[in-house]
N, C-alpha and C positions, 0 to 999 in steps of 0.2 A: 340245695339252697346255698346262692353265693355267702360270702364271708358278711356282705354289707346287709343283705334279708334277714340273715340272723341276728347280729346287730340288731336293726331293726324293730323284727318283730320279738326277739325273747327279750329286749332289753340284756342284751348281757352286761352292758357296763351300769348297768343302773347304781346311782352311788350314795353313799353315805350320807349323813347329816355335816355337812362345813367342808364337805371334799367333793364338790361338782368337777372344778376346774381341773381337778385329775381325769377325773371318770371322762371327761370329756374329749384330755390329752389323748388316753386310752383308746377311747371310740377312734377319735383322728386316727394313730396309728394304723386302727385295723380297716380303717375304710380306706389310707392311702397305699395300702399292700395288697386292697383288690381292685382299688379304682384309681389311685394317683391322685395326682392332683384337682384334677379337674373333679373328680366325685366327693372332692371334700366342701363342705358349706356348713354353716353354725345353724341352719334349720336340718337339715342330716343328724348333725351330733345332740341338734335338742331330741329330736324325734328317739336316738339311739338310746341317751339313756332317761327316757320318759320324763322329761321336765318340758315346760312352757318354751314357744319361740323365743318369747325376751330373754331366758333364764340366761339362753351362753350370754349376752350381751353386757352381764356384770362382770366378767370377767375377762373378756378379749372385744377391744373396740369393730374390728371388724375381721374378715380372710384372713388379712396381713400377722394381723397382731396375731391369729390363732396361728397361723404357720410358722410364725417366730417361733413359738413356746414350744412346740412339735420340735422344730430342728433343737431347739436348746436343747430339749430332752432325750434327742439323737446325739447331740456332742456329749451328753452329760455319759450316756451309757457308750458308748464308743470308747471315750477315756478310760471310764472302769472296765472295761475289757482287755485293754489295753494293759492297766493297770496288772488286774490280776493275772494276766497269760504271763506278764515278766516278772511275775513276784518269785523269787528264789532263782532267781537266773544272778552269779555272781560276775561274769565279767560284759564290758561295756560292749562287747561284738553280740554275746550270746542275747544282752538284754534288746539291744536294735533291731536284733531280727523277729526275738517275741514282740514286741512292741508295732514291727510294718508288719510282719503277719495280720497278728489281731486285728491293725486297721484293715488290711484287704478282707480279714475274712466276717467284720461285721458290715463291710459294703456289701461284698457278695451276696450276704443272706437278709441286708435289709436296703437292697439297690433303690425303691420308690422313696423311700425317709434321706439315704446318702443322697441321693440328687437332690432334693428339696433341700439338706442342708447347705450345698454350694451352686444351691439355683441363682439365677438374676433377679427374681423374687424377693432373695436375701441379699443381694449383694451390697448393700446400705446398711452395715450392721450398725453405725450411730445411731439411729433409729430407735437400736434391740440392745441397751448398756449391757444388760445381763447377760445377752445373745453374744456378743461381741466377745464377752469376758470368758462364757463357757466353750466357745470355739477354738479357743486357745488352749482348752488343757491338755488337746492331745498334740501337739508342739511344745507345749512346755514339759510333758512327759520326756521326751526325745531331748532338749536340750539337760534337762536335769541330766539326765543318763551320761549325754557326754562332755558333762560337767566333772566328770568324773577321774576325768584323763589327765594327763600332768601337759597342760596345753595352756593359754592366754586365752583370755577371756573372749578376746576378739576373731580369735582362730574358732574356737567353741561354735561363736555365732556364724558363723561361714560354713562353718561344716553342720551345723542344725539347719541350716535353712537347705543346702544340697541334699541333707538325709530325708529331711521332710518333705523336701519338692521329689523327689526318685520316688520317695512311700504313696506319694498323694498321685504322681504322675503314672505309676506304675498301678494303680488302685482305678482311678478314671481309667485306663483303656482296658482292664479287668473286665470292670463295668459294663463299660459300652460294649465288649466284644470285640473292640481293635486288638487283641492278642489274647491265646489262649495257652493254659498251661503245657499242655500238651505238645505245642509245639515247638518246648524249652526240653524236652523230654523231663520234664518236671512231674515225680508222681502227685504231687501233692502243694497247699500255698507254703508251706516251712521250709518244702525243697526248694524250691523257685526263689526266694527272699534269700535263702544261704547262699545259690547262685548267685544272684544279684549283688550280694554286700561284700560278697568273698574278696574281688578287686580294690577295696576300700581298707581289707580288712588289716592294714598298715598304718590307718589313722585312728583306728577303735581300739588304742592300746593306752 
């Protein structure tokens, strides 16, 4: 039985009394990690977790609005991964490399949710205040870090935006399969990132 049948029919995400709009987040998730985008719809996710058609519609106007919340909830947990992979890492090289690791390796393993977060779909985050806001923590992770450096504030911002375009750039062809580790003779994503940052690693002091 696919991922979505079970869904489905056990109700696995059936939810709580005053916590729909999670259980629903929830459902989303696990139907766009078997189906994508296209297999997600708010009559799917009522049917998931055993509530009426109208019920999602008190809480996400329509596709759109439910897909905003989806990706926020994908920035939100990407940041805390982020977060915790570099917790106790003392210098500003070791913490950048925990930090774009982490980012490639929750794209990796949650590639239908990272796409959906820098889809065209979303590319209007005015739209999504709180979208807009949550998409930013894992850039503002990276700038904190090398905030840290005895550098101008302006130099900071120049080098956060290079570290975070290499992270993000090197993360999208990941993805897609335009490059594979393997052919970095990289055993693993933490060897590949130390590769990658080693060059730089004259501005991360």
């Amino acid at each position: 039985m696919s991922a979505v049948a079970e869904i489905v029919h056990q109700k696995k995400f059936k939810y709580h009394h005053g916590d729909l709009r999670s259980a629903l987040i929830e459902a989303a998730l696990a139907v766009l990690r078997e189906k994508g985008m296209d297999g997600l719809s708010l009559r799917v996710l009522a049917k998931a977790t055993g509530v009426t058609q109208a019920a999602p519609y008190s809480h996400f106007r329509d596709k759109d609005d439910l897909l905003a919340a989806v990706a926020e909830t994908g920035f939100q947990r990407l940041a805390l991964q982020m977060a915790e992979e570099a917790t106790g890492r003392n210098s500003v090289q070791e913490r950048i490399e925990k930090l774009m690791a982490a980012y490639v390796r929750f794209a990796v393993a949650n590639k239908p949710l990272f796409q959906l977060m820098f889809s065209r779909e979303l590319a209007v985050m005015k739209d999504y205040p709180t979208l807009a806001m949550t998409a930013g923590k894992s850039y503002a992770l990276i700038s904190a870090t090398l905030s840290k450096r005895q550098a101008s504030a302006e130099d900071t911002r120049f080098l956060t935006v290079m570290i975070w375009s290499l992270c993000h750039g090197l993360t999208t062809l990941i993805v897609d399969e335009k490059i594979k580790l393997e052919q970095f003779g990289a055993a693993n994503i933490d060897a590949f990132i130390r590769r990658t940052v080693a060059p730089f690693s004259g501005e991360l002091v």
